[in-house]
N, CA, C and O atoms as a printed pandas DataFrame, in Angstrom:
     atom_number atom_name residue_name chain_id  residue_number  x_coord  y_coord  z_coord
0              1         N          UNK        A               1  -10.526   65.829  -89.684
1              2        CA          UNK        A               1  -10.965   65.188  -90.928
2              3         C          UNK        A               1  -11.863   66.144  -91.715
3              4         O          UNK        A               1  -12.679   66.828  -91.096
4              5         N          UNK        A               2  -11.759   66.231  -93.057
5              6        CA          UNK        A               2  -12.653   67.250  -94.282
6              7         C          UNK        A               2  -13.431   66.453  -94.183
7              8         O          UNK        A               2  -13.247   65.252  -93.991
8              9         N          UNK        A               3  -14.934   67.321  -94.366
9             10        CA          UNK        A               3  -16.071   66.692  -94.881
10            11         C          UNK        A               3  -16.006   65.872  -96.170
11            12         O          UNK        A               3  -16.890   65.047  -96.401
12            13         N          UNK        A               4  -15.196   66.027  -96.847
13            14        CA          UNK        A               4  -15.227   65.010  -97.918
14            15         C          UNK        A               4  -14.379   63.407  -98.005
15            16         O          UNK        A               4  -14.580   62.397  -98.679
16            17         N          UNK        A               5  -13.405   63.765  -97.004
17            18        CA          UNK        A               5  -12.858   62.660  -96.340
18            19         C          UNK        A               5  -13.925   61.938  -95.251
19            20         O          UNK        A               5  -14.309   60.770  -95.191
20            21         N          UNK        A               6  -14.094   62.556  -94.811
21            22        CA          UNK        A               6  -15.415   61.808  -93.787
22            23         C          UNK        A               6  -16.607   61.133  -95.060
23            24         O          UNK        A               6  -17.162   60.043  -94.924
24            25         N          UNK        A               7  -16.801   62.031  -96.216
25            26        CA          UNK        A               7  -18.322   61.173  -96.849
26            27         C          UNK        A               7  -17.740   59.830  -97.640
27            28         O          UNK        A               7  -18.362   58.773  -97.742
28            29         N          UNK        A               8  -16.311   60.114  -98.220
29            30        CA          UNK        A               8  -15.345   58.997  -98.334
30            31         C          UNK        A               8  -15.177   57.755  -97.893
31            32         O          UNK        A               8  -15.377   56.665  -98.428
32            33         N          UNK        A               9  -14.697   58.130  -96.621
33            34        CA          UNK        A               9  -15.047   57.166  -95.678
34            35         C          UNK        A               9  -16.496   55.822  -95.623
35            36         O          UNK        A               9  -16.655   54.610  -95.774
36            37         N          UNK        A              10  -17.330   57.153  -95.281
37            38        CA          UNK        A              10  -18.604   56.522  -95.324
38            39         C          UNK        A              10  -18.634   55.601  -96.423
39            40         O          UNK        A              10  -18.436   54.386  -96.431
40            41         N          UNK        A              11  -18.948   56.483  -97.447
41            42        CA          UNK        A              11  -19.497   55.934  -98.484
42            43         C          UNK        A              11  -18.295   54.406  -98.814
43            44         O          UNK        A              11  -19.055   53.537  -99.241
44            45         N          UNK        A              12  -17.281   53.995  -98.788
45            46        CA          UNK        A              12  -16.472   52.572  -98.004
46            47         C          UNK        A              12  -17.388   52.102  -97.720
47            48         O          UNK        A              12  -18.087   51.361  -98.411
48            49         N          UNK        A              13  -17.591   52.523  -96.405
49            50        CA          UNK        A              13  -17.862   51.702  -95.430
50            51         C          UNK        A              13  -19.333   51.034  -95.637
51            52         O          UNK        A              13  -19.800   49.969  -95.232
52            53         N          UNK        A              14  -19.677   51.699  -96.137
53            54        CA          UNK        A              14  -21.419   51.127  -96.829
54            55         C          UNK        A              14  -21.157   50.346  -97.775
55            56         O          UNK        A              14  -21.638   49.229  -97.584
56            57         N          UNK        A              15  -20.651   50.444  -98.630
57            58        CA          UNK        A              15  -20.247   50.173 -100.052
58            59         C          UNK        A              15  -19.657   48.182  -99.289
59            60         O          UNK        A              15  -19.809   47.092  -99.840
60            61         N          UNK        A              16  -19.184   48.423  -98.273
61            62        CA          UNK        A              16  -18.482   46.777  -97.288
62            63         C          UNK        A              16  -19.717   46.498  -97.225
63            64         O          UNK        A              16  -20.267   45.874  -98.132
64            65         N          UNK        A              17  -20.299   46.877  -96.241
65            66        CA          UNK        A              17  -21.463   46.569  -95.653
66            67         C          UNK        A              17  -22.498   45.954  -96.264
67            68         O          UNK        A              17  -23.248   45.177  -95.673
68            69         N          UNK        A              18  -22.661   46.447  -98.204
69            70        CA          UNK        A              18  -23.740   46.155  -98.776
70            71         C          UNK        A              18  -23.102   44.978  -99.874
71            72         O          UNK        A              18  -23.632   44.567 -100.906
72            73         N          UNK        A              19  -21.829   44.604  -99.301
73            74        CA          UNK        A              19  -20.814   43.575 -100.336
74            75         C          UNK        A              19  -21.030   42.242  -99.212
75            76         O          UNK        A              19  -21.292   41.092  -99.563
76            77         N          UNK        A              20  -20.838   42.748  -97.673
77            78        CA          UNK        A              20  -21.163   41.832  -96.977
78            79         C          UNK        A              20  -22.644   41.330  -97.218
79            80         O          UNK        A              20  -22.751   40.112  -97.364
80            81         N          UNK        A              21  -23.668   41.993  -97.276
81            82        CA          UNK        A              21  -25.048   41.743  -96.990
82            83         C          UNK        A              21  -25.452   40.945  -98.079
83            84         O          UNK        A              21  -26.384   40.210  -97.755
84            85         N          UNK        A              22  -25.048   40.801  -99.408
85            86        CA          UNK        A              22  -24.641   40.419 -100.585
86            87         C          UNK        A              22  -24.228   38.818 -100.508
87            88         O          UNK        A              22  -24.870   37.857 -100.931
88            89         N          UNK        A              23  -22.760   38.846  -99.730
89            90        CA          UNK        A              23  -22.326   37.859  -99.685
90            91         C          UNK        A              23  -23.270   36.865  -98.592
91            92         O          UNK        A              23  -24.043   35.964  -98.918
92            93         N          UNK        A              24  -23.029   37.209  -97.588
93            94        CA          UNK        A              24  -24.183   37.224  -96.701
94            95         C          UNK        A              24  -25.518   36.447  -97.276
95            96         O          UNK        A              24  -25.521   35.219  -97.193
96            97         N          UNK        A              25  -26.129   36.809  -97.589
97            98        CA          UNK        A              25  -27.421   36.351  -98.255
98            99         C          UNK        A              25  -27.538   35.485  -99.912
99           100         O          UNK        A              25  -28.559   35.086 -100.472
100          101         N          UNK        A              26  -26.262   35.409 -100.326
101          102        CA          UNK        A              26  -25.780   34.324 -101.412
102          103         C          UNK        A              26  -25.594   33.012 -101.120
103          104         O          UNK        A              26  -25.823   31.971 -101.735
104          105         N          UNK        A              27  -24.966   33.366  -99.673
105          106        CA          UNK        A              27  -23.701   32.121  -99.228
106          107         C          UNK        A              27  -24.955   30.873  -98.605
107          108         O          UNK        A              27  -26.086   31.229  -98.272
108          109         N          UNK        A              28  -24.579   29.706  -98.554
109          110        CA          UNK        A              28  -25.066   29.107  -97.936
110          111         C          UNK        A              28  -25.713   29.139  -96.160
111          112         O          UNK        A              28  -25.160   29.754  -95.248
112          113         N          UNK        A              29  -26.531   28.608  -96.074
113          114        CA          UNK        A              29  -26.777   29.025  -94.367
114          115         C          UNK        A              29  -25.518   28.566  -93.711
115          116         O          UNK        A              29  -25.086   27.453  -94.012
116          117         N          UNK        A              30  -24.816   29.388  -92.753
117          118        CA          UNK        A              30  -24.217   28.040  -91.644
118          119         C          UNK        A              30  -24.532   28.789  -90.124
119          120         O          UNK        A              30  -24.975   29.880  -89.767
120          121         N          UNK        A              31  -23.903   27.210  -89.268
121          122        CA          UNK        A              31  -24.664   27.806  -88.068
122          123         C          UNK        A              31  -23.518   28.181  -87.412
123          124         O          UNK        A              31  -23.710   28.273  -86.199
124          125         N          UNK        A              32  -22.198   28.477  -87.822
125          126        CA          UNK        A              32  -20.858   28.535  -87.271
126          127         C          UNK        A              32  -20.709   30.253  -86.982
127          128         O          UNK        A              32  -20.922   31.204  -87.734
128          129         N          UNK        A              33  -20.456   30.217  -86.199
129          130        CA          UNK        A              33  -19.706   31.871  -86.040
130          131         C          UNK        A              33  -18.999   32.406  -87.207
131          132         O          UNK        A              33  -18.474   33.518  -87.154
């Protein structure tokens, strides 16, 4: 893998992470899995 494919990657994968944390902390509480 190129280093720029790898920061690619990353930068995804954060980019989820901070869409989850987002959604995450919008959404209502639940206590469900």
């Amino acid at each position: 893998m190129r280093v720029k494919e790898c920061l690619d990657a990353a930068g995804i994968a954060r980019a989820d992470m901070l869409a989850w944390s987002a959604a995450l902390n919008t959404s209502p509480p639940r206590h469900d899995k």
